[in-house]
C-alpha positions in Angstrom: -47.8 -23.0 5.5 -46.1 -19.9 6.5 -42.4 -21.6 5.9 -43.8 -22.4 2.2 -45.0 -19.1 1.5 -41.7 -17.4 2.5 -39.8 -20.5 0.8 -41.4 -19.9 -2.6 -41.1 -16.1 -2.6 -37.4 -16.7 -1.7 -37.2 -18.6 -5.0 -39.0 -16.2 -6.8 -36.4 -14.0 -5.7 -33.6 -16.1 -7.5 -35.0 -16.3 -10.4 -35.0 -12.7 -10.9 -31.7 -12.8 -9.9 -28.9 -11.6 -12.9 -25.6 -13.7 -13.6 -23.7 -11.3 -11.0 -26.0 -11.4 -8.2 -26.3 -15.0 -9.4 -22.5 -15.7 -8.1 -22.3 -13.2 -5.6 -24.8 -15.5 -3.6 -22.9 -18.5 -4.9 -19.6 -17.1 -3.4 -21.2 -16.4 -0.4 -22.0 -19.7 0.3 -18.8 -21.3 -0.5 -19.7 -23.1 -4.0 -18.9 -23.1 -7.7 -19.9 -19.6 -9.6 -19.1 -20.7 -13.2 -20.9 -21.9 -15.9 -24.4 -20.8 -17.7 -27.3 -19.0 -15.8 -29.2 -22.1 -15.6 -26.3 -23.9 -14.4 -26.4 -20.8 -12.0 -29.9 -20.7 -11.2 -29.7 -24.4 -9.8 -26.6 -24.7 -8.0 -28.6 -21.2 -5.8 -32.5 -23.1 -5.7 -30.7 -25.9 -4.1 -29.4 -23.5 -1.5 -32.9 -23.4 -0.5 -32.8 -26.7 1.0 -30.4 -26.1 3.3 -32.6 -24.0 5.7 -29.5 -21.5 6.5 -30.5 -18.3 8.1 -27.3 -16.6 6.6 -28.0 -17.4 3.2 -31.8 -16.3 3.1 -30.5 -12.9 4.5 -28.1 -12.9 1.7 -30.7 -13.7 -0.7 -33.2 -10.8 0.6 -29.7 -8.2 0.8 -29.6 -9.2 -2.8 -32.9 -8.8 -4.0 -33.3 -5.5 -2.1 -30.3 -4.3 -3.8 -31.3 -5.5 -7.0 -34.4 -3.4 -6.3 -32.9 -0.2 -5.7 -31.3 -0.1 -8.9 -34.2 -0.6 -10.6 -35.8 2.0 -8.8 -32.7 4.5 -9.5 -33.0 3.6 -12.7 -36.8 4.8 -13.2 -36.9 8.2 -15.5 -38.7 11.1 -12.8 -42.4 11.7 -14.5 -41.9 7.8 -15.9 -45.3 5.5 -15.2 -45.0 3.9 -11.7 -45.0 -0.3 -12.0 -47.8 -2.1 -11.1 -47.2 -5.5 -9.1 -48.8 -8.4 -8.4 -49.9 -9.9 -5.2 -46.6 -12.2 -5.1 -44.3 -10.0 -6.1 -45.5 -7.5 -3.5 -45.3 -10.5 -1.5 -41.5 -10.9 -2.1 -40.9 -7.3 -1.6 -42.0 -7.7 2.1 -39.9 -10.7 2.5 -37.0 -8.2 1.6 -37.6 -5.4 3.5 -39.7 -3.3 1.4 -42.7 -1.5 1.4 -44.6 -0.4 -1.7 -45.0 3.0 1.0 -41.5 3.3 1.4 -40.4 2.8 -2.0 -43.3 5.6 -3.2 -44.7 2.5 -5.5 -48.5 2.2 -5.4 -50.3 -0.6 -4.7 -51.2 -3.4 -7.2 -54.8 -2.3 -8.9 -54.6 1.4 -7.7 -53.4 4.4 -9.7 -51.4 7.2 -8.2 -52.3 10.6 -10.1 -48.8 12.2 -8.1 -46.8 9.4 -9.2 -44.5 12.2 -11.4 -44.3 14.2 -7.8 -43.1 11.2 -5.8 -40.4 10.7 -8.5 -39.2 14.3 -8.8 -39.4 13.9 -3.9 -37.1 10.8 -4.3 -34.5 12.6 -6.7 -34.7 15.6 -4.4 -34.3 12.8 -1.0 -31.2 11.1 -2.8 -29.4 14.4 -3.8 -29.7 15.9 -0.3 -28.4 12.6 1.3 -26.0 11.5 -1.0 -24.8 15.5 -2.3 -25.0 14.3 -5.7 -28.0 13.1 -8.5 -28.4 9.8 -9.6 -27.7 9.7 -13.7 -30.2 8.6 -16.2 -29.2 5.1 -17.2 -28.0 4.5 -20.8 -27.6 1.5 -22.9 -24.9 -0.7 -21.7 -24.5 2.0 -18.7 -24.0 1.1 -15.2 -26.6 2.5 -12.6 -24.4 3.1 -9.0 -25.8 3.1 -5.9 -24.4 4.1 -2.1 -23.3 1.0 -0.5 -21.4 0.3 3.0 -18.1 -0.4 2.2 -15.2 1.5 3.9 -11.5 2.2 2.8 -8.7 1.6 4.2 -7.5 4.8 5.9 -4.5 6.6 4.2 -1.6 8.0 6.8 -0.5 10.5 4.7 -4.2 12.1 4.0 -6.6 14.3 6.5 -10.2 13.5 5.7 -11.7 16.9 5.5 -15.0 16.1 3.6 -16.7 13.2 1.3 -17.6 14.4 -2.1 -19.4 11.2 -3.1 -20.1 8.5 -1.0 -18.5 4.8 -1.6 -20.8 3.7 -4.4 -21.1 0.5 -5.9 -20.5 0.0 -9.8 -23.0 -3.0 -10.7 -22.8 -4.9 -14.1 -25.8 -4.0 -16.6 -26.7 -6.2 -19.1 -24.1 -8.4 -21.4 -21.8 -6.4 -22.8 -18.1 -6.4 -21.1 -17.3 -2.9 -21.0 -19.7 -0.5 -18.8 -19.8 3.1 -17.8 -20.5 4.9 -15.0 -21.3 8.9 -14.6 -21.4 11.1 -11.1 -21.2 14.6 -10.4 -20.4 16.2 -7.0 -20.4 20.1 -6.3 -17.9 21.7 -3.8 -18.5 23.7 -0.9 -17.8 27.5 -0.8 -15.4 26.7 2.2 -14.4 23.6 0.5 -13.3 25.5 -3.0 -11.8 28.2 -0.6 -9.2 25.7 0.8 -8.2 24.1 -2.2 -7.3 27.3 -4.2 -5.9 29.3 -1.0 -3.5 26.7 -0.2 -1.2 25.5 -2.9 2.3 26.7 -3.8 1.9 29.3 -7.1 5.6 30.5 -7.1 7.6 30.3 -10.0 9.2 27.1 -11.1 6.6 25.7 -9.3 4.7 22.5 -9.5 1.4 23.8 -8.5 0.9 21.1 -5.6 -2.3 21.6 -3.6 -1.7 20.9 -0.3 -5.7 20.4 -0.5 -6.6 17.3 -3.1 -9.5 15.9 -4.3 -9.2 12.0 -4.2 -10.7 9.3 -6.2 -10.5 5.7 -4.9 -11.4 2.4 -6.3 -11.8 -0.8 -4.2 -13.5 -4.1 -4.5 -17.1 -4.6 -3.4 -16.9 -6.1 -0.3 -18.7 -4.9 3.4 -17.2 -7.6 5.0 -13.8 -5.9 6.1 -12.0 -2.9 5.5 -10.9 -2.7 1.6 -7.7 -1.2 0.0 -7.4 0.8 -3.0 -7.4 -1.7 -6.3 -8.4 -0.7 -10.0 -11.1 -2.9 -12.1 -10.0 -3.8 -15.3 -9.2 -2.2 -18.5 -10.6 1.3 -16.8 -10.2 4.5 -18.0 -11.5 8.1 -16.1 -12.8 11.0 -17.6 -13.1 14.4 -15.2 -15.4 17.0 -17.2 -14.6 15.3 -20.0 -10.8 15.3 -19.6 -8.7 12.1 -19.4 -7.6 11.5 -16.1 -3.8 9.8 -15.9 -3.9 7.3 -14.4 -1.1 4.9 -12.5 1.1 2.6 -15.0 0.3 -0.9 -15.1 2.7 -3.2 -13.3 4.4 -6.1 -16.6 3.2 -9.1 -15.9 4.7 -12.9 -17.7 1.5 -14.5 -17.2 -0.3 -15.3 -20.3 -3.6 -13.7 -20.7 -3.6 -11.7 -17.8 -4.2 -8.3 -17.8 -1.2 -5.9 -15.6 -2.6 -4.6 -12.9 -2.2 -0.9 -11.7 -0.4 -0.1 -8.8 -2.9 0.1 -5.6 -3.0 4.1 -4.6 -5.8 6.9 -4.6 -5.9 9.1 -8.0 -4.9 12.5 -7.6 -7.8 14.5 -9.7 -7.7 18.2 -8.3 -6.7 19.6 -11.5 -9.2 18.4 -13.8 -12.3 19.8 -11.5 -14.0 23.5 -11.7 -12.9 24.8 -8.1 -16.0 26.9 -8.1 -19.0 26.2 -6.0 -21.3 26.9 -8.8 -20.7 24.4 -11.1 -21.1 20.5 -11.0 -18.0 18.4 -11.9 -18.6 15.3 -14.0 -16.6 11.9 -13.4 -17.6 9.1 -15.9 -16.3 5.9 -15.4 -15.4 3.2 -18.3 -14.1 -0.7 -17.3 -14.3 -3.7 -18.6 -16.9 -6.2 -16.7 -15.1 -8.8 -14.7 -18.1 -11.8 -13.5 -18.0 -12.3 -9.9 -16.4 -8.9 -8.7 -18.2 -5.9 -7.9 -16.0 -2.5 -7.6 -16.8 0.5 -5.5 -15.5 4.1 -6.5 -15.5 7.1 -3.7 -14.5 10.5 -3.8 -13.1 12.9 -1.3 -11.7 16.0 0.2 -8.0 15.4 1.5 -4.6 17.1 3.2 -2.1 16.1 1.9 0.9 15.3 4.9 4.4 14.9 4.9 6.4 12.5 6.9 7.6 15.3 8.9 4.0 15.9 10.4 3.3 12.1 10.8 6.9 12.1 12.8 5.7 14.8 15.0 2.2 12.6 15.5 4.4 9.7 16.3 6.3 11.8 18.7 3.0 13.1 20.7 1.2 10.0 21.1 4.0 8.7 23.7 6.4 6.2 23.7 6.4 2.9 25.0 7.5 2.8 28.6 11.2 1.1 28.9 9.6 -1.1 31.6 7.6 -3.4 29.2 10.6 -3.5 26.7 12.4 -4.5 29.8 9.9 -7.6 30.9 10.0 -8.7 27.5 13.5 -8.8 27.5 12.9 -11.1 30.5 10.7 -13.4 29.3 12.5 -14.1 26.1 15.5 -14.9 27.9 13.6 -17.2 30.4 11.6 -19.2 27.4 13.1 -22.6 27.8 10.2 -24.2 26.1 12.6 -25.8 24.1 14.9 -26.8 26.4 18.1 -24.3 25.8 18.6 -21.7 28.4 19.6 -18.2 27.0 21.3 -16.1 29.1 22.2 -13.1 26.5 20.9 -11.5 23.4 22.7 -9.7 21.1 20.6 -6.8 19.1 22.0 -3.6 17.6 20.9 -0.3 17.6 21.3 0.7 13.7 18.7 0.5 12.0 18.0 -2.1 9.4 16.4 0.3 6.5 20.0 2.5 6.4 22.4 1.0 8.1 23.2 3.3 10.3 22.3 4.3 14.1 18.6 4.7 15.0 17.9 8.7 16.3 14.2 7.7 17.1 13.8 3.5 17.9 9.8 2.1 17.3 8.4 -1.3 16.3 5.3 -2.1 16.2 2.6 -3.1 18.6 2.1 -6.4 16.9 5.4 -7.3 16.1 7.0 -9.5 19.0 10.5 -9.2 18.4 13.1 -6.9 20.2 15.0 -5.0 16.8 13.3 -1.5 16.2 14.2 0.5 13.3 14.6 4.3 12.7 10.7 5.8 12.5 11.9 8.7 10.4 13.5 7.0 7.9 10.7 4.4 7.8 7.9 7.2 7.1 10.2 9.1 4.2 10.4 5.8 2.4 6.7 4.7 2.5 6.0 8.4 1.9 8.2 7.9 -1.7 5.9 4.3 -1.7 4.0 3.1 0.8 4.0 -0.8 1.9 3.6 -0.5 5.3 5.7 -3.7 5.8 7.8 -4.3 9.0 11.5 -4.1 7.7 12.5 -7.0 10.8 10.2 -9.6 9.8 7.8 -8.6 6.9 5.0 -8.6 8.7 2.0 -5.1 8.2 2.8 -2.1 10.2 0.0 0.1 10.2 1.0 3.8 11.2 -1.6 3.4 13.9 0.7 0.8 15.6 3.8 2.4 15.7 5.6 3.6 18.7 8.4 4.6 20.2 10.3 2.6 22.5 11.7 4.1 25.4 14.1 1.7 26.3 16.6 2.0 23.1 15.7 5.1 22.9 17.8 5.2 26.6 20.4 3.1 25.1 21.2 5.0 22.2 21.4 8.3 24.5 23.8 6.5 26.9 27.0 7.3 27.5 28.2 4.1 28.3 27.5 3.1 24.5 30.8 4.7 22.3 29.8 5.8 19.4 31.7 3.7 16.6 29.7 0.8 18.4 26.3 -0.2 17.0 25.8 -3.9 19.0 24.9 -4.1 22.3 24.2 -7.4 24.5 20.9 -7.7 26.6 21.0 -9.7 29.4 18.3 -11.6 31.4 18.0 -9.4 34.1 16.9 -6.6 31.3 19.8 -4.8 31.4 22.7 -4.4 28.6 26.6 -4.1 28.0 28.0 -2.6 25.5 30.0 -5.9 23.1 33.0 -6.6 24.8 36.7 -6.1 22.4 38.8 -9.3 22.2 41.8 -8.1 23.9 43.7 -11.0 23.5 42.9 -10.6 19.4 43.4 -7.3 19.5 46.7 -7.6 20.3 47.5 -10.4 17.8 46.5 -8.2 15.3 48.9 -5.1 16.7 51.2 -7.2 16.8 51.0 -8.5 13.1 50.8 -5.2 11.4 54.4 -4.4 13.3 55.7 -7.6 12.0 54.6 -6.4 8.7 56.1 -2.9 9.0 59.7 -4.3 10.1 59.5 -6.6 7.1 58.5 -4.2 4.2 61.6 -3.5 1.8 61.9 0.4 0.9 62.7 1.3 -2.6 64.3 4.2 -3.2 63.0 5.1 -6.7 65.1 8.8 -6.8 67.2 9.7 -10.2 69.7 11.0 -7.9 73.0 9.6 -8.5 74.7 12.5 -6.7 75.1 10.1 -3.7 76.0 7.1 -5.6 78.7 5.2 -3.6 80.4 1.5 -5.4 80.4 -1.0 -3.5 84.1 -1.8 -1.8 86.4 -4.8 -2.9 87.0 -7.0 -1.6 90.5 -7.2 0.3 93.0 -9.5 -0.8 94.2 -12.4 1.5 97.8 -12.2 2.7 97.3 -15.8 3.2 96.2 -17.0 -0.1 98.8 -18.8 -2.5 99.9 -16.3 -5.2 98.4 -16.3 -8.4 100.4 -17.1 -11.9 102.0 -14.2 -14.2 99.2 -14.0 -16.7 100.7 -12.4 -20.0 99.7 -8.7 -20.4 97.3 -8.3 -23.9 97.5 -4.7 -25.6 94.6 -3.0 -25.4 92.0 -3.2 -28.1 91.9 -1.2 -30.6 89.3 2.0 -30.2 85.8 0.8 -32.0 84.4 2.5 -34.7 81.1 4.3 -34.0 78.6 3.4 -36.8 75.4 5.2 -38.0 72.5 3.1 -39.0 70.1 4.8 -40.6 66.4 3.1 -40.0 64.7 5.2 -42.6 
């Protein structure tokens, strides 16, 4: 009787259910999440019959949530709801009390219903440091949720502003809006406007920022930075710039923006006295939820994130060592290797390494230069291993002791970049083909004796002609040719070209 009860307020709780929540339980469990609401509403009843723990938990997390907007939405002073028996019934099933939610009972009045209101704004904005807005027509109604972001290397947490807070699609219409205000700190204004660089010429860069992120609704894992669609930011009514789109050939597609945090320091009142307004505009996309957050940052350079690198440790040449080892002793495959050539220049410039590191889950021997692999994912930041494409998290890089030896060692000369390791773990420098190099010595001298010189002077100082021949005593003499006069002198004539 009991499993009937529960099973019918569960599909009580569907039913309420809009088109988002509608697919959002659909994609949890795996099945199709187009069509019409109807088509919607049936494909999640028949979930019902399946009996799966997971998916009534889902169903309560999304009727609680569902809830709680509601509630957020309610205007303070506003007439408290009166429910009925199974509806109260399905607000235990998801975790509710009519207590807890300050809602009275079904049949009794509460004459400090406008004080309970006016407690719960005061709860939220001492919680959450910031009001919940009045909803609007066609306007979005956020709430906190428990979705984390990615962390960001090159930014020092030093405060949250607003908490991650989910954007949920109200009603039909495709574009919504959002509003939230957050209020600085004395200390927190303090830092911002003491440390930035006000000389002239200059940019005005705060070296303290305040950071708005966007991200995709999603408590299962840890989520980057990605932008809903069509969205446009407003900071005290200012439009905030945001990151160009990215062209795209696809037909009817919209370009995406490139994936980083928004920069919005100077659109906000750095005073502690005064709120700052974001409002939010983006087009609804069915299916996807979005998550906005906004915090106090540090700004970092690669320089300081080379120095962190630096005092964490290195990786003891040892383990490089019995990895060497063990790569050189894998015959799984049948072929014995008894040498490995690697070199110590580093494949992002080409040139040799001055700090060697690789990540922790990478498996491969080649490192590459850690400060030339922070500058560049400072200028844009992929965090991709240059060796074999794989992530490389900041948190996993390291130094490695062991070419970090090699590169000191005098044994290595320094127009030589490749180095052999052998199975033992120890290395030689890449023997010179002698017998090659002196075939090639000995070409370029062949060359040299057979290169004809030119003397291209207008010197004819020097000018020697060339000897006759002598005449042979031997030879039979020749017949008396007749003598002819000389020619005549010849006439010089002028042409004229004109």
């Amino acid at each position: 009787m009991a499993f009937n009860k529960e099973k019918e307020a569960l599909r009580n709780m569907i039913l309420t259910f809009r088109v988002s929540e509608l697919q959002m339980l659909l994609g949890f469990a795996g099945r199709n999440q187009s069509g019409k609401k109807t088509e919607l509403q049936d494909r999640s009843l028949e979930l019902l019959q399946l009996n799966s723990t997971p998916v009534q938990k889902r169903i309560r997390e999304l009727f609680q949530s569902s809830q709680e907007t509601q509630q957020a939405a309610m205007i303070p002073g506003a007439n408290a709801l009166q429910y009925s028996a199974a509806y109260a019934q399905m607000l235990g099933l998801a975790g509710f009390t009519t207590q807890q939610q300050g809602i009275p009972q079904a049949g009794r009045a509460n004459p400090y219903a406008a004080q309970q209101a006016q407690a719960q704004v005061a709860a939220y904005t001492a919680a959450y440091g910031t009001q919940p807005l009045q909803a609007k027509p066609n306007q979005t109604v956020s709430q906190p949720c428990n979705v984390k972001f990615k962390q960001l290397p090159f930014y020092d947490i030093h405060g949250e502003l607003l908490k991650p807070t989910s954007l949920v699609t109200q009603g039909s219409s495709r574009f919504q809006e959002a509003q939230f205000q957050f209020l600085l700190s004395p200390e927190q204004a303090t830092n911002i406007a003491s440390n930035r660089d006000i000389r002239m010429g200059s940019k005005l860069d705060y070296l303290y920022q305040i950071q708005l992120r966007f991200c995709l609704l999603d408590p299962s894992a840890e989520q980057g930075d990605e932008f809903p669609p069509s969205i446009c930011v407003q900071v005290n009514g200012k439009m905030c710039p945001l990151p160009n789109p990215i062209p795209t050939n696809k037909p009817n597609v919209e370009p995406k923006r490139p994936p980083r945090p928004i920069h919005i320091t100077p659109l906000c009142k750095l005073t502690p006295i005064l709120n700052n307004t974001v409002s939010v505009k983006w087009a609804a996309d069915y299916g996807k939820g979005w998550v906005v957050g906004i915090w106090l940052v540090e700004k970092l350079s690669s320089d300081q994130l080379l120095e962190r690198l630096t005092s964490k440790g290195k990786r003891n040449s040892d383990f490089t060592r019995e990895l060497i080892k063990t790569k050189l002793t894998d015959d799984e495959d049948g072929i014995a290797t008894t040498n490995l050539k690697v070199t110590v220049s580093c494949p992002l410039g080409k040139m040799r390494m001055s700090m060697p590191c690789r990540p922790t889950t990478c498996d491969h021997l080649q490192c590459f230069d850690a400060s030339l692999f922070l500058m560049m994912n400072e200028k844009k930041p992929t965090w991709t291993c240059p060796v074999c494409d794989s992530a490389a998290k900041y948190d996993d890089l390291m130094v490695d002791g062991y070419f970090e030896e090699v590169i000191k060692a005098p044994e290595l000369p320094d127009e030589e970049n490749e180095i052999i390791l052998n199975q033992d773990g120890s290395w030689n420098p890449v023997p010179k083909d002698e017998e090659e190099e002196r075939k090639r010595k000995e070409k370029e001298e062949e060359e040299r004796k057979n290169a004809v010189v030119l003397d291209l002077s207008d010197d004819d100082e020097d000018y020697t002609p060339a000897p006759k021949p002598a005449a042979d005593p031997d030879a039979a003499p020749a017949e008396d040719l007749p003598v002819l006069p000389p020619p005549p002198p010849a006439e010089i004539e002028c042409i004229d070209i004109e």
